[in-house]
N, C-alpha and C positions, 0 to 999 in steps of 0.2 A: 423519533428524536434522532438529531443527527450530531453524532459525537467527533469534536474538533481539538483531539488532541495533538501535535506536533503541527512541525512545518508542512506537511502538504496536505493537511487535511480540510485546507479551508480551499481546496481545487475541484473544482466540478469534479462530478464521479465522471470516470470513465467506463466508454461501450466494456461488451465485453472482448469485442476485436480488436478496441485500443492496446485492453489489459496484454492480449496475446500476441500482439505487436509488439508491445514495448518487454515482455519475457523473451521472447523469440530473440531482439536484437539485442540483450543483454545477454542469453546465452550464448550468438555468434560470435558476440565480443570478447568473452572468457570471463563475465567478470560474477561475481559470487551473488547468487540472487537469495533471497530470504523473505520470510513473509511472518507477520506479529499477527499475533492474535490473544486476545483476552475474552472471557464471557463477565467479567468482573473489571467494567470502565471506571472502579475510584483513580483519583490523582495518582493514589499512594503506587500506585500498578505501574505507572509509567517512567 
């Protein structure tokens, strides 16, 4: 099951060399990266 909560969750998944590309040129940038995680997808969570 593929869980489509927020705005970019309806975007094909990415390689895992996209993922490391796209941290990579966010940390070049300076800008504050962060990562969400739940093992509990209700509504109420988000």
């Amino acid at each position: 099951m593929r869980l489509t909560q927020g705005t970019f969750s309806y975007l094909p998944d990415l390689t895992d060399e996209q993922i490391t590309k796209q941290i990579n040129y966010a940390i070049s940038q300076g800008f504050a990266v962060s990562i969400e995680y739940t093992d509990d997808p209700h509504p109420r969570n988000s």
